[in-house]
SEZAPA-26619 format. One record per residue (C-alpha): residue in three letters; x, y, z. Coordinates in steps of 0.02 Angstrom, whole numbers, plus 50000, padded with zeros to 5 digits. Example, Ala and Ser with C-alpha at 12.3 -4.5 7.8 and 13.67 -1.06 7.14 Angstrom:
# residues 2
ALA506154977550390SER506844994750357
# end
This chain:
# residues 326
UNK517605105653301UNK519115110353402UNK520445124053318UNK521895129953378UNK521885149053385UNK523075159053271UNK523505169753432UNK524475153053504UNK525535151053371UNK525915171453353UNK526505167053521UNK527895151953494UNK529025168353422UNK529205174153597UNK529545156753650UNK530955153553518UNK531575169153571UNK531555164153725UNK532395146353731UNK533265145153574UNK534095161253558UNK534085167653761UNK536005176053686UNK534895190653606UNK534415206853721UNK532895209653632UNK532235190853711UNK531015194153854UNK531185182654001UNK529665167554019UNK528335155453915UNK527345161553807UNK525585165053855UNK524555146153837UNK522635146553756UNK521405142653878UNK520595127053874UNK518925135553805UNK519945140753659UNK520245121653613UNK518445112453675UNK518385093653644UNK516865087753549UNK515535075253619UNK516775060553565UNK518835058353566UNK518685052753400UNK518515065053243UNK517535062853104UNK517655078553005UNK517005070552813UNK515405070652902UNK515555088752898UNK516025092452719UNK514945090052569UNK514645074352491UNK515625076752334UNK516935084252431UNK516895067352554UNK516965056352425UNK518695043052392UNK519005039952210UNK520135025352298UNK521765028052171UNK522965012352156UNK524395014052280UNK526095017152174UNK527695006352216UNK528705018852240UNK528665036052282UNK527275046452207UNK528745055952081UNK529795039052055UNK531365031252141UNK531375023752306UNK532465037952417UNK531615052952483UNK532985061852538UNK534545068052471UNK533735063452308UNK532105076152331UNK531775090752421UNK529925089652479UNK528755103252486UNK527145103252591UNK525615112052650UNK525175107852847UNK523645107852917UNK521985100153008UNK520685088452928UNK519165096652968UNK518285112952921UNK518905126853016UNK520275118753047UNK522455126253059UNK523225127752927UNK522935127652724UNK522275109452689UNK520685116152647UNK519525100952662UNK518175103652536UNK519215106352397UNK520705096752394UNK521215096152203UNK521435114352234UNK522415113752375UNK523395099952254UNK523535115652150UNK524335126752264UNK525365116952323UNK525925112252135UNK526275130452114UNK527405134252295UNK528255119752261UNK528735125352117UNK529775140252168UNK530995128052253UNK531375119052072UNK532825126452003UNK534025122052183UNK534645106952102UNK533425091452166UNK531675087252083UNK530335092552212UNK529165079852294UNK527535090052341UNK526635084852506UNK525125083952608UNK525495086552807UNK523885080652881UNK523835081753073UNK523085063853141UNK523055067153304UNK522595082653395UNK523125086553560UNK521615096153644UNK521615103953811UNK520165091953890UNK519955073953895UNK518735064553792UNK517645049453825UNK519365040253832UNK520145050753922UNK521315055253796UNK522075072753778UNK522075069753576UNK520695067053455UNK521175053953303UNK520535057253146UNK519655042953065UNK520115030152925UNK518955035852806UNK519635054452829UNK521385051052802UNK521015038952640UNK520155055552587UNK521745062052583UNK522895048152511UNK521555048152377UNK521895065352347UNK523755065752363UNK523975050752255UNK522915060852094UNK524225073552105UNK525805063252131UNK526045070052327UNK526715062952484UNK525485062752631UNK526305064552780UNK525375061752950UNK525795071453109UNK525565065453264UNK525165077553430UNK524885065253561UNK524445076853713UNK525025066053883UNK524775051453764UNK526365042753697UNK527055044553514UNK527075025053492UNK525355020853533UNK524555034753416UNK525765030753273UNK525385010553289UNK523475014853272UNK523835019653067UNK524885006053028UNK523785001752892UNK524205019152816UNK526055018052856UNK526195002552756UNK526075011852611UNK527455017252502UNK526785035052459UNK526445039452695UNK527725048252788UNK527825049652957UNK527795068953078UNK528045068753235UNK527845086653345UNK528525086153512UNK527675102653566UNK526065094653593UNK526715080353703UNK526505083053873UNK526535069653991UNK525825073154159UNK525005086954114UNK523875092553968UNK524405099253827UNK524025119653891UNK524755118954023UNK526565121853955UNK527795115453782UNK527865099753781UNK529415088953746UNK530005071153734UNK531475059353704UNK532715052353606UNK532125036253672UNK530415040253648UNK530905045153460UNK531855030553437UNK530515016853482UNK529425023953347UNK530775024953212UNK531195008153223UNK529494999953220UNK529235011053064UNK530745008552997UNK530124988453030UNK528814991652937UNK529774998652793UNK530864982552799UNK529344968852793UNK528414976552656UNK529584981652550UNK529415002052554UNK530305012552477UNK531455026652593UNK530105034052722UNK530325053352777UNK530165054452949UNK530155072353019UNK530365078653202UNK529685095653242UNK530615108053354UNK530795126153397UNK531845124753536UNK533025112753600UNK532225106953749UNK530895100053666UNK532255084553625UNK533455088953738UNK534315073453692UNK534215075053511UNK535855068753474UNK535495051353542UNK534055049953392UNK534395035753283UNK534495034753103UNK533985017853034UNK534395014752862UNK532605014352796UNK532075032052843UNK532595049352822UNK532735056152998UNK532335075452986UNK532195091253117UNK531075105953078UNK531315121253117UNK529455124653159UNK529395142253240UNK528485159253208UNK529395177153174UNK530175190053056UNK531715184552945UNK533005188853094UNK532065177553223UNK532045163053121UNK533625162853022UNK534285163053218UNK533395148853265UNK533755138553116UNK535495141453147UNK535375137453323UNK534565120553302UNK535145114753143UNK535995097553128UNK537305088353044UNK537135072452928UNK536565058952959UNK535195072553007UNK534135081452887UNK533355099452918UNK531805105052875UNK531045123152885UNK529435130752907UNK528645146052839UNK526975152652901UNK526205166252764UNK525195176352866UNK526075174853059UNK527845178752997UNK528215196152984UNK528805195152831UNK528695177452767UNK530315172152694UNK530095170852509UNK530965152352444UNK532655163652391UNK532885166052588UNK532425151252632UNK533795143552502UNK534835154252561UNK534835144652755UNK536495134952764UNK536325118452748UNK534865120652635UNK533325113752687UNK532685097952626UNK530785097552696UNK530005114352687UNK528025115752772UNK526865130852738UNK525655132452874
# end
């Protein structure tokens, strides 16, 4: 199955250096170096089906009763919560730390990082950040530059975010796909109280595909999506819905300030780049926004040089409210 190699995302510190904080001397001029497209091979169909790959135990859905509200209680996400999540890919050898054959430990550890973030003053909301779609860097039978993962995949999930009490939230990388298209095709997920809603502009490149350079999109782009969700919210009766933007540097919404903020969601931008403390302090502060925006940070263990411990990252003014481990 595809994977995205660690060396790409060792690279995105350069290119937050580079775009976000260009003010620096220490910056070096240019993008940062692209994975080939051997590095990222598409498999014989568009379409992924990684429980095929995992044992049966492992595969199976215990199918858990949705709640009707959010997996911790009460019906607002944020100011009320701070959520904290583990990102990553739904199939073995996949980004990330959403280790697929055991996800009641995963469950675990993220039980225990989330727990370092409990004494700031909000009750934490743990979460599962399962990528959905996967921009790749060739086409598939579709000719689509992003695989989807499959129903029975992502129930896997719910199933196992809904033992613990967790949030799953899907992320969408739609390659020179659109964002609307991609998020429509889950619907049936997003109609549930306990699915939230990613969205990562790096891997949307229209025109070309997704190696060939960041990718970026629109306010306007944004803003179709968060209204049919927050629709969806409205019709069936859903509690608040997180909806998160990824970003490490500004032109990858250029327009940011044009995003809207329906009522029903809580409209949030990550601060999703790699580097030591300095680096990404700097770029939090550079792309931070102001309410009715909520910020998000996140930290990746082994690529950061040192990872922030949670006192630093409490520490960011305004605090974080979503924070991601990848």
């Amino acid at each position: 199955m595809p994977r995205r190699p660690q060396s790409f995302r060792a690279a995105i510190a350069t290119s937050l250096c580079v775009s976000v904080l260009s003010v620096a001397a220490a910056c070096s001029d240019g993008a940062p170096p692209r994975p080939t497209a051997e590095e990222k091979p598409v498999p014989a169909s568009a379409t992924v089906k990684p429980a095929h790959q995992v044992p049966q135990a492992a595969a199976r859905s215990t199918a858990v009763p949705a709640p009707r509200d959010l997996p911790r209680g009460g019906r607002t996400v944020l100011p009320a919560q701070r959520v904290v999540a583990f990102y990553g890919e739904g199939y073995p050898g996949g980004i990330g730390l959403l280790d697929v054959n055991d996800l009641d430990a995963v469950a675990q550890r993220i039980e225990k990082q989330a727990s370092a973030y409990a004494h700031y003053g909000r009750q934490v909301l743990p979460a599962m950040e399962l990528i959905a779609t996967n921009a790749v860097s060739r086409p598939g039978p579709d000719g689509s530059y992003s695989l989807k993962l499959d129903d029975q995949t992502i129930a896997r999930y719910l199933d196992a975010a809904r033992r613990h009490r967790m949030l799953l939230i899907l992320d969408f990388q739609p390659g020179t796909d659109e964002f609307g298209p991609q998020v429509r095709r889950y619907e049936k997920f997003l109609t549930q109280p306990d699915v939230a809603i990613g969205l990562d502009p790096e891997w949307r490149t229209p025109g070309s595909h997704p190696y060939a350079g960041t990718g970026h999109t629109s306010a306007a782009e944004i803003n179709g999506v968060s209204s049919y969700v927050a629709g969806l919210v409205r019709r069936n009766h859903l509690p608040q819905k997180l909806f998160v933007v990824h970003q490490f540097t500004s032109a990858m919404v250029p327009d940011r300030q044009k995003v809207s903020v329906p009522k029903e969601l809580s409209v949030v931008f990550h601060m999703d780049g790699v580097g030591g403390p300095g680096l990404k302090i700097g770029g939090y502060d550079a792309l931070r926004m102001r309410a009715p925006f909520r910020n998000g940070f996140k930290v990746f263990p082994v690529l950061d040089k040192p990872a922030m411990s949670p006192a630093q990252v409490m520490a960011l003014r305004p605090q974080p409210e979503v924070i991601t481990y990848q």
